[in-house]
LOMAR-863987 format. One line per 8 residues: number of its first residue (from 1); their letters; for each residue x, y, z of C-alpha. Coordinates in steps of 0.02 Angstrom, whole numbers. Each point is the difference from the previous one (the first is absolute). Layout:
BEGIN
NUM = A = X/Y/Z; ...
END
This chain:
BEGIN
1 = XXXXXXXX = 53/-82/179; -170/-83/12; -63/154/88; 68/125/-142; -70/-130/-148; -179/3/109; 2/197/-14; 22/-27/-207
9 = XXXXXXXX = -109/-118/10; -133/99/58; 47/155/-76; -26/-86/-159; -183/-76/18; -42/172/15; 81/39/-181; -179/8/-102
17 = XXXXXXXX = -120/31/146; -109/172/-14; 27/57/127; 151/-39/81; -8/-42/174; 138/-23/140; -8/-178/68; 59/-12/185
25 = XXXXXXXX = 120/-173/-57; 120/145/-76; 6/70/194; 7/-183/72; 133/-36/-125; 104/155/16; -18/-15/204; 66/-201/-23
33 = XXXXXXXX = 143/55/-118; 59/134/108; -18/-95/177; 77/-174/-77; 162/108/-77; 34/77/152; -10/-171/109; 110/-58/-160
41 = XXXXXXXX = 133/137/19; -4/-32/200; 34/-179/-14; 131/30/-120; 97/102/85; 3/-108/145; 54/-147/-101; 147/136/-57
49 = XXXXXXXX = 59/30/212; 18/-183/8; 69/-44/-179; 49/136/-89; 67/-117/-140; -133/-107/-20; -135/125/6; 49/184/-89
57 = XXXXXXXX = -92/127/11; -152/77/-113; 49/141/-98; -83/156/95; -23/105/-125; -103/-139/-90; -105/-19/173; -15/194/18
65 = XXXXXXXX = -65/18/-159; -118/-132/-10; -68/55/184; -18/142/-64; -129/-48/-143; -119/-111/115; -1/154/101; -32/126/-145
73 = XXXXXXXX = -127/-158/-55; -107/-23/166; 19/199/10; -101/13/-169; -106/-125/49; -67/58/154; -28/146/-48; -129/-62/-172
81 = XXXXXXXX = -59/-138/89; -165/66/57; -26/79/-170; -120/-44/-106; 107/3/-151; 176/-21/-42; 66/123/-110; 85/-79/-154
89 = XXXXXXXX = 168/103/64; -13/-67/178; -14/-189/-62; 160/21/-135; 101/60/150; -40/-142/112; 23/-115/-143; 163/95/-56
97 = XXXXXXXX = 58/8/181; -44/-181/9; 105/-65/-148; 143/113/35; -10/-92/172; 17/-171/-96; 143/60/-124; 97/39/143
105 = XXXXX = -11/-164/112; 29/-93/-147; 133/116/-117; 98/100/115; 160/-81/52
END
């Protein structure tokens, strides 16, 4: 979660800069989220083969889907982060993407 609140975080010290410009700690953050929730997921799910009823396991349609938004995110941001300017569009998706990413870990059940 730290990782995902870092990418708002710097998402949104870019909200009245002109012009907009992709800072690599989105990438850094993105590339932490997505490596620490897959060591997550592994270590879960060998705590589940040797407890199943101590440890259940994470919903994986929850995982899928929020995988699949710090990919779409460090997608995006590889590809604008040599540019010299962010387009307005390019930085609501990442920040879209980003709290969408947030109001799933913490809402979805």
């Amino acid at each position: 979660m730290l990782s995902i609140f870092g990418i708002l975080l710097l998402l949104l010290l870019q909200w009245n800069k002109n012009p907009r410009k992709l800072n690599p700690g989105v990438l850094h953050s993105a590339l932490t989220a997505l490596v620490v929730g897959i060591a997550l997921v592994g270590v879960r799910h060998s705590l589940h083969a040797t407890n199943a009823t101590e440890w259940p396991l994470f919903d994986n349609t929850k995982i899928a889907v929020k995988l699949g938004i710090v990919l779409i995110i460090l997608v995006i941001g590889y590809r604008n982060l040599k540019k010299p300017v962010l387009e307005k569009k390019i930085w609501l998706t990442l920040l879209g993407l980003t709290l969408s990413n947030i109001f799933i870990a913490t809402l979805w059940h």
